[in-house]
C-alpha positions as CSV (number, residue, x, y, z in Angstrom):
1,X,-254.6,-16.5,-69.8
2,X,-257.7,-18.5,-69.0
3,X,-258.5,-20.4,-65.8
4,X,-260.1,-23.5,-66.3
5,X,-260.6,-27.4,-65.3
6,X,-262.9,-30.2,-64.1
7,X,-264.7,-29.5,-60.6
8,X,-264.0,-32.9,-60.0
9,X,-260.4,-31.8,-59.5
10,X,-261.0,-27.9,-58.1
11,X,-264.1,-26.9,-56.1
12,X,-266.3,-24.0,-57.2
13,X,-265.6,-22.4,-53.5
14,X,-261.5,-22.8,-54.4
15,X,-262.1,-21.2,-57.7
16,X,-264.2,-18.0,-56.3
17,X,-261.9,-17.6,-53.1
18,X,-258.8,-17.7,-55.9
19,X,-260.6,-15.1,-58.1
20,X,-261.3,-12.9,-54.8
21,X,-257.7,-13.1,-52.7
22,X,-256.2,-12.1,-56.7
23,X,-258.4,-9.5,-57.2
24,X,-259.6,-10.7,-60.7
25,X,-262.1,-9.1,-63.0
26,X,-263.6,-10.9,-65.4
27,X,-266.2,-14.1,-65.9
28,X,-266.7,-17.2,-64.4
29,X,-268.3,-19.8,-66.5
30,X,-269.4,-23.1,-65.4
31,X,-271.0,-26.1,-67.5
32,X,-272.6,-27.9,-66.2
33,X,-274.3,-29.9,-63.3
34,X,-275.6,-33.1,-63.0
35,X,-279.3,-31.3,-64.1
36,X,-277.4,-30.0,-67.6
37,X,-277.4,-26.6,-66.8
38,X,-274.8,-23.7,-67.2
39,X,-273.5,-20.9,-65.4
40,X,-272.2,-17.8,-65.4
41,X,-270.5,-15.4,-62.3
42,X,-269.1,-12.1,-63.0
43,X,-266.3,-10.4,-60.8
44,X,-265.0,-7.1,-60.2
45,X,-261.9,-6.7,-58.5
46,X,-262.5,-10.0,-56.6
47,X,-266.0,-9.5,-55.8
48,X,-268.9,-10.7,-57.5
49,X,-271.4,-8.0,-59.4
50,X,-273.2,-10.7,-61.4
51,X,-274.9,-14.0,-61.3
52,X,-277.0,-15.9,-63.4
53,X,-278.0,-19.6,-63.3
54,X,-279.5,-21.2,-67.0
55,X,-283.1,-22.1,-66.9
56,X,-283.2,-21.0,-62.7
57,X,-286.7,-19.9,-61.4
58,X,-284.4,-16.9,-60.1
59,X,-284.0,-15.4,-63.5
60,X,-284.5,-11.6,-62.4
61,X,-287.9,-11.0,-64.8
62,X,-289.0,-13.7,-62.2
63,X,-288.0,-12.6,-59.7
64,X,-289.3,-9.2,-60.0
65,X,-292.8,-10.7,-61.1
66,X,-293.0,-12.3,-58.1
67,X,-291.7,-9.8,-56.1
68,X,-294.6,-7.9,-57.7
69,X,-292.1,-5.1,-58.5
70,X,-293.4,-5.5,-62.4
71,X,-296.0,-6.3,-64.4
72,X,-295.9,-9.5,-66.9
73,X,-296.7,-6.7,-69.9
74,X,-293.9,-4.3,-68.7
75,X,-291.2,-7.0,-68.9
76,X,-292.7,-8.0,-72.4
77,X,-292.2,-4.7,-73.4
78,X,-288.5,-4.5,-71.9
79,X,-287.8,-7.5,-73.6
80,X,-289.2,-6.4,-77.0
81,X,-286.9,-3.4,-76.4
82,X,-283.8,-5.7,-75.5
83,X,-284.5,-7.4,-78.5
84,X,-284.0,-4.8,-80.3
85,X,-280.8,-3.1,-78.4
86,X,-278.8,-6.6,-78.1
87,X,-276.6,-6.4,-75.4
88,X,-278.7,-4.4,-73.2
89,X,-279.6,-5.3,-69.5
90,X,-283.1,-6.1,-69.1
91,X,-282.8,-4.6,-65.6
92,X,-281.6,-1.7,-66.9
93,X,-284.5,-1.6,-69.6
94,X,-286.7,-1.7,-66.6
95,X,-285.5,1.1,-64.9
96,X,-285.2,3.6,-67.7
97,X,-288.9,2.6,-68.4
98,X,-290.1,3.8,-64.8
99,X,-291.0,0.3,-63.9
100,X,-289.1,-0.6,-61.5
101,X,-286.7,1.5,-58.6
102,X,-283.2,1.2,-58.7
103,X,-282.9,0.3,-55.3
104,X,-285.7,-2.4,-56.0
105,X,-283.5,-3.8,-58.6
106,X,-280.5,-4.2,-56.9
107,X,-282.0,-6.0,-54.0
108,X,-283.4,-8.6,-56.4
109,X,-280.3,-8.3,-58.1
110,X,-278.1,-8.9,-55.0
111,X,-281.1,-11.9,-54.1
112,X,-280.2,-13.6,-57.2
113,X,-276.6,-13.5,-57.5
114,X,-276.7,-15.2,-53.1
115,X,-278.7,-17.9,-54.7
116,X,-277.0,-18.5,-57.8
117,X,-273.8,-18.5,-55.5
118,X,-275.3,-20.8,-53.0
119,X,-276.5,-23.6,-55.7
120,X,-273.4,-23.4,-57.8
121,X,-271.2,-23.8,-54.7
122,X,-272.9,-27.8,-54.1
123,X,-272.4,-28.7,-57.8
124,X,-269.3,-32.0,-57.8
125,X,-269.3,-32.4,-61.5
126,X,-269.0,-30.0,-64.5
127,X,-266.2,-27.9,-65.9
128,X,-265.3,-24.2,-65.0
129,X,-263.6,-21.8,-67.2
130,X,-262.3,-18.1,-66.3
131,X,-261.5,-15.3,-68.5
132,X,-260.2,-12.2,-67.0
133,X,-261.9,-8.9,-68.9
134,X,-262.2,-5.4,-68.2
135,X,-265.6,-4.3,-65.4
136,X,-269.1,-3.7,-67.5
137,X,-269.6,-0.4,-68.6
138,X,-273.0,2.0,-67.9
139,X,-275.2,0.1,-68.6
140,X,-275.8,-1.9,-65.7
141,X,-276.9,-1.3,-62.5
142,X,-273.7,-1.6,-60.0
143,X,-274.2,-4.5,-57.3
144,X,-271.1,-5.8,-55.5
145,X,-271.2,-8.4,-52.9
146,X,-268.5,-9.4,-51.1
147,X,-267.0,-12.9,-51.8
148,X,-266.0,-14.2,-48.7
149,X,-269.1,-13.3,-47.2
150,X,-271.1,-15.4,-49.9
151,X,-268.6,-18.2,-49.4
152,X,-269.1,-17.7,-45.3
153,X,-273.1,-17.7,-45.7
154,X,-272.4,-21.0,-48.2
155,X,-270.7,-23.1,-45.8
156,X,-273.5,-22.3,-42.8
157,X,-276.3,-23.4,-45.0
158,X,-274.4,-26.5,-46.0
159,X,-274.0,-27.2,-42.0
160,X,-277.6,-26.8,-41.4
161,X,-278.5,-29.0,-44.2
162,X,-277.2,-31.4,-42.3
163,X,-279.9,-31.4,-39.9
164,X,-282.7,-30.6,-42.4
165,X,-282.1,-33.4,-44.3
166,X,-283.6,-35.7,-41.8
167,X,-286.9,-34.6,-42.4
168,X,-286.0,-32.9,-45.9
169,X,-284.0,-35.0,-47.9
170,X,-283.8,-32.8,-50.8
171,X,-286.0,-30.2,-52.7
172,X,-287.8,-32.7,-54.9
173,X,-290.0,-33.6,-52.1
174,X,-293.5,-32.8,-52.2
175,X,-295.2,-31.5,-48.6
176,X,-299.0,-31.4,-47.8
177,X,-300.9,-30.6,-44.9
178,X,-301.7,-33.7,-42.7
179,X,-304.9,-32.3,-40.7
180,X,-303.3,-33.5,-37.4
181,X,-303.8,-30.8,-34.3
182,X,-301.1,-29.5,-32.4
183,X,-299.9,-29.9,-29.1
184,X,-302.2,-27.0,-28.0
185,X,-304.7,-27.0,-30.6
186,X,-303.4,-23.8,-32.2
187,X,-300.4,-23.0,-34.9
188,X,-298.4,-19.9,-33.5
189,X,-297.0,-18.6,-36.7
190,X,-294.5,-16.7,-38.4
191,X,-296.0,-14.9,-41.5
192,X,-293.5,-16.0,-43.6
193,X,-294.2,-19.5,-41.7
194,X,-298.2,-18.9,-43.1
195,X,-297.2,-17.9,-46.5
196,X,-295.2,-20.9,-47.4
197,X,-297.6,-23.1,-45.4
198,X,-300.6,-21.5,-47.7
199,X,-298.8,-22.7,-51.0
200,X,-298.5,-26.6,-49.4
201,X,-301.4,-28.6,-51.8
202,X,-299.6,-31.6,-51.8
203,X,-298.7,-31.3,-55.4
204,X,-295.7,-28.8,-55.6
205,X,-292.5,-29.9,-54.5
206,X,-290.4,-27.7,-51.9
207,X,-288.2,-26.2,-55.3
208,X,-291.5,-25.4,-57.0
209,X,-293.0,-23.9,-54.1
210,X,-289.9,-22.0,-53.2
211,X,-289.8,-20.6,-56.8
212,X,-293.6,-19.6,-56.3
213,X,-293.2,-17.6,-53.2
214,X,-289.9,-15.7,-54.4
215,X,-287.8,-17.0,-51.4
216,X,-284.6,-19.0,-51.4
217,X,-284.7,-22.9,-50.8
218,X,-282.6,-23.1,-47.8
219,X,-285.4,-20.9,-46.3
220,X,-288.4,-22.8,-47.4
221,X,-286.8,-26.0,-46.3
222,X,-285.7,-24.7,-42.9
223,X,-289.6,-23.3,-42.8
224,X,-291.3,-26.9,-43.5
225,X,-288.6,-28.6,-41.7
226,X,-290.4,-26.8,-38.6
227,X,-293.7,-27.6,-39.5
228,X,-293.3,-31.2,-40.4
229,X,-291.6,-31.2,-36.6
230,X,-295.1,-30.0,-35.3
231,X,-296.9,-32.9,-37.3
232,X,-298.9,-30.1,-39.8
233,X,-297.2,-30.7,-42.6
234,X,-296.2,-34.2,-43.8
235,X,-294.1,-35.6,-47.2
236,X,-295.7,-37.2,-50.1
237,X,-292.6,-38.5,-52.0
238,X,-289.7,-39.1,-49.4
239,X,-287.7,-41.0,-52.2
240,X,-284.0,-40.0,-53.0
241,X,-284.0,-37.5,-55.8
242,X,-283.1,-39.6,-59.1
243,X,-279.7,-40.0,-60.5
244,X,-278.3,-37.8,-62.5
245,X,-278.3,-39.4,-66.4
246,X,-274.9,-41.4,-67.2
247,X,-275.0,-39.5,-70.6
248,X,-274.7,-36.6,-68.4
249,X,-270.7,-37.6,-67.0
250,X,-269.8,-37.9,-70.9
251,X,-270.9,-34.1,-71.3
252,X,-268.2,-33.1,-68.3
253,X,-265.4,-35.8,-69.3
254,X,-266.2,-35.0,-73.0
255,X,-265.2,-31.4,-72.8
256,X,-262.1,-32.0,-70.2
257,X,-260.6,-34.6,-72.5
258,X,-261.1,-32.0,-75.4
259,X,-259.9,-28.9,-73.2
260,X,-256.6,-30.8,-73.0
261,X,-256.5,-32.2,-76.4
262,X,-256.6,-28.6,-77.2
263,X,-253.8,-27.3,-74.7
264,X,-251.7,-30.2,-75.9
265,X,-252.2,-29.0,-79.1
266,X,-253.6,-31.7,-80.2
267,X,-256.9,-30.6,-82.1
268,X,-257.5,-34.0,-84.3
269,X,-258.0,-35.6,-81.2
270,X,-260.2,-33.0,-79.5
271,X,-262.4,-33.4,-82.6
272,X,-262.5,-37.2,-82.5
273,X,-263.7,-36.4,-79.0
274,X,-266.1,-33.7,-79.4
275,X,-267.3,-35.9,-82.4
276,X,-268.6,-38.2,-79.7
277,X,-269.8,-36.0,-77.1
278,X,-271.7,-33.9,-80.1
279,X,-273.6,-37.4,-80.9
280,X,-275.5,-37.3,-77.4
281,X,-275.5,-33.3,-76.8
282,X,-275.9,-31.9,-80.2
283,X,-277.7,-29.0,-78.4
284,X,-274.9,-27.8,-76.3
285,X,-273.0,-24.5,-77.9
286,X,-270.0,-24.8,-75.7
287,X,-269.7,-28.2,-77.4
288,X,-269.3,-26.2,-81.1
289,X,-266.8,-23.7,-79.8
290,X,-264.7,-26.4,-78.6
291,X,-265.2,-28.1,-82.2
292,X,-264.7,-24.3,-84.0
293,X,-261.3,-24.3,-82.0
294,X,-259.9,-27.1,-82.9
295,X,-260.7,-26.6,-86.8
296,X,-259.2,-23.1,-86.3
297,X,-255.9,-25.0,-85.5
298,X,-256.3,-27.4,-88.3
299,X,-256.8,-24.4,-90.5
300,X,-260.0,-26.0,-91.6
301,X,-261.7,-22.3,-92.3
302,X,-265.2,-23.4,-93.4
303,X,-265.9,-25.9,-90.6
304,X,-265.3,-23.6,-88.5
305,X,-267.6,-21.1,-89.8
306,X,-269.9,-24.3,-90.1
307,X,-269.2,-24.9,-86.1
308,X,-269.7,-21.6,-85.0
309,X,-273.2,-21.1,-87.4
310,X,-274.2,-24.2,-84.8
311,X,-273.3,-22.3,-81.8
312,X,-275.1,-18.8,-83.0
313,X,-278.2,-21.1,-84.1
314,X,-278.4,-22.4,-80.4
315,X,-277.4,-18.9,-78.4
316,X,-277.6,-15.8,-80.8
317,X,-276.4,-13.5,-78.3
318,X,-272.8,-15.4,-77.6
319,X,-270.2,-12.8,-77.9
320,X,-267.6,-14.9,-78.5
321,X,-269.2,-16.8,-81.2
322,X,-269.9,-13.7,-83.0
323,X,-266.2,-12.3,-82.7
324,X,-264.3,-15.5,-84.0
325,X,-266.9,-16.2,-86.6
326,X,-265.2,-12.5,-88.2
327,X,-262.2,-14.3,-88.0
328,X,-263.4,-17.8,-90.0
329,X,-265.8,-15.7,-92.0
330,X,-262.6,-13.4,-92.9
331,X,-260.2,-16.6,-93.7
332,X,-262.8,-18.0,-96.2
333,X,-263.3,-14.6,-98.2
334,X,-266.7,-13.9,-96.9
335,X,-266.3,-9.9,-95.9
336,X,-269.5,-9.0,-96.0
337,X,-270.4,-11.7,-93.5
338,X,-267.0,-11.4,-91.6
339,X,-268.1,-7.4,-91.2
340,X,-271.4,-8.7,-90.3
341,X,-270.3,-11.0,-87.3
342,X,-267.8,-8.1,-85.6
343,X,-270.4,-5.4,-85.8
344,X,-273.0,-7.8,-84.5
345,X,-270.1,-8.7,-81.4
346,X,-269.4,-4.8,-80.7
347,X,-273.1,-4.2,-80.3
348,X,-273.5,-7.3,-77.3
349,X,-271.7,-5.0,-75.3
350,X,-268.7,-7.7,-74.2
351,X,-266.9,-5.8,-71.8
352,X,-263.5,-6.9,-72.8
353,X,-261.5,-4.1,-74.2
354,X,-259.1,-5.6,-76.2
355,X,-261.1,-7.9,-78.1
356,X,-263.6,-4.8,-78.6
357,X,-260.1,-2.8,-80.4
358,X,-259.5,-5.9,-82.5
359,X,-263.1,-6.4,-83.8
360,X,-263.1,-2.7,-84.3
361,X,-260.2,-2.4,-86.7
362,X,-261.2,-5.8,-88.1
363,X,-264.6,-4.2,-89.2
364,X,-262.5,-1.2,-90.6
365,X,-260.4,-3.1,-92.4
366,X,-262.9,-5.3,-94.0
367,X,-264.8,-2.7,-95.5
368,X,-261.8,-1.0,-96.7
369,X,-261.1,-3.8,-98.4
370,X,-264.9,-4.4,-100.1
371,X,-264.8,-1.0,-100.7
372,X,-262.0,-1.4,-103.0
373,X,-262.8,-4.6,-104.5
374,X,-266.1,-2.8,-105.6
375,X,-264.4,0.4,-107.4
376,X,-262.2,-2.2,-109.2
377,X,-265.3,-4.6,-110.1
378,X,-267.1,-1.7,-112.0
């Protein structure tokens, strides 16, 4: 059974130390922040073996360009490849190409899932959702870090922000070098301290400028904080960082209210609901899943097939959509398609064994079945 709820009601750091002191396997999805982004957090056995944040700077082809562990026309070509293999780890891709070490990938690996971790952990608003599933097979590279030890490092940082944030309100902010001396004439520093201060133009901001250098923001905040206390470095935009968009709260609520329409089996009403949150996020897929649900219930076979067309048309490579569209296109007498969708699911690679046997034997049976409607049509 699924874990799932508001934020507003259960923090993400309750949710992971949950999933770690049960031991669960499986992932951790979140949508979405006040920004509009989504998550997703895999776990092992309580610890965490993946982590990737929608849209983040510290998406691992970035990482590893900055790190200058690839080059921009090797990852083109691993994603050419991944195209064509969907399902496939672009990591992996990477290594089996020679272009990267293993040991370089899991370190930025093991760098993206801490900050991932760390980000996700100050998000107040958004909705999480749990599904336990069996661990990824080969074709990943294993990383494991230890949950409580991300949670531990989590909690410091948000400690020390405390103190930052009197010279570094938040990451939006943009430093530039004020051309006032020192106390002795001469800067005595770090080279990390050199590099960051070498990317200051006065027209980054700190998150841009963190993304730039391949470094986490907590780090590139703690290094300006020290050099706007020596009176180098000064901020051109000290405002607040700006609201988050009210449409944004109707996004979260939207999906609650329709998560528990659906759990009250109620789906009429999570449609009249997602109806309305559809009107002002027509982009979001999790949005037509919901929708595809609740028309499943109502036994309304073509709109869901309709919903989950929307979801595939926004993220092709959703597993999920993919294995309930067999189901819809199945219901509405469309085998071909229905034989399309499963086969199209098995080859994503979701790790979750039993849905893998039942989109097997529904693929089997479909083409059975066309098989036998063709001999009788001739």
């Amino acid at each position: 059974m699924a874990i799932e709820g508001p934020l507003r009601e259960l923090a993400l750091s309750d949710v992971f130390q949950l999933l770690d002191l049960s031991r669960k396997t499986g992932l951790l999805t979140v949508s979405s922040d006040p920004g509009g982004r989504n998550a997703s957090v895999r776990f092992e056995r309580g610890a965490i073996v993946g982590a990737e944040l929608a849209g983040s700077a510290g998406r691992l082809d970035r990482l590893l360009l900055r790190a200058g562990k690839v080059t921009e026309a090797q990852v083109a070509e691993a994603v050419r490849r991944q195209q064509a293999a969907p399902g496939r780890r672009l990591g992996t891709i990477l290594v089996e190409m020679g272009a990267v070490s293993e040991a370089d990938l899991k370190r930025q690996l093991r760098f993206q899932i801490e900050e991932t971790v760390f980000e996700l952990v100050q998000w107040k608003d958004g909705y999480f959702r749990f599904e336990e599933g069996t661990p990824l097979g080969g074709d990943s590279v294993p990383v494991r870090v230890a949950t409580e030890s991300l949670l531990m490092e989590a909690a410091r940082r948000i400690d020390e922000w405390s103190t930052l944030e009197s010279k570094v309100p938040h990451m939006g902010v943009v430093p530039a070098i004020t051309g006032e001396p020192t106390d002795n004439g001469t800067l005595d520093l770090h080279p990390v301290e050199w590099e960051v201060l070498a990317e200051i133009d006065g027209e980054r901001s700190l998150k841009e400028i963190a993304s730039d250098v391949g470094r986490s923001d907590f780090d590139v905040a703690k290094i300006v904080f020290g050099l706007i206390s020596t009176g180098v470095v000064g901020l051109v935009d000290e405002q607040p960082s700006a609201p988050a968009p009210v449409e944004d709260s109707s996004l979260f609520d939207g999906l609650a209210a329709s998560h528990a329409a659906l759990r009250d089996r109620n789906p009429a009403r999570a449609l009249r609901l997602l109806g309305e949150v559809a009107r002002v996020h027509p982009d979001r897929p999790e949005v037509h899943v919901l929708a595809a649900r609740a028309h499943v219930a109502l036994g309304k076979w073509p709109e869901a097939v309709a919903s989950l067309d929307r979801v595939i048309s926004l993220d092709p490579l959703s597993p999920t959509a993919h294995f309930h569209l067999g189901f819809a296109a199945a219901r509405t007498g469309e085998l071909r398609r229905a034989e399309e969708a499963w086969g199209t699911y098995l080859r994503l690679g979701d790790s979750d064994a039993r849905k893998r046997a039942v989109a097997e034997r529904g693929r089997a049976s479909v083409a059975a079945l066309r098989a036998v409607l063709d001999e009788e049509g001739e």
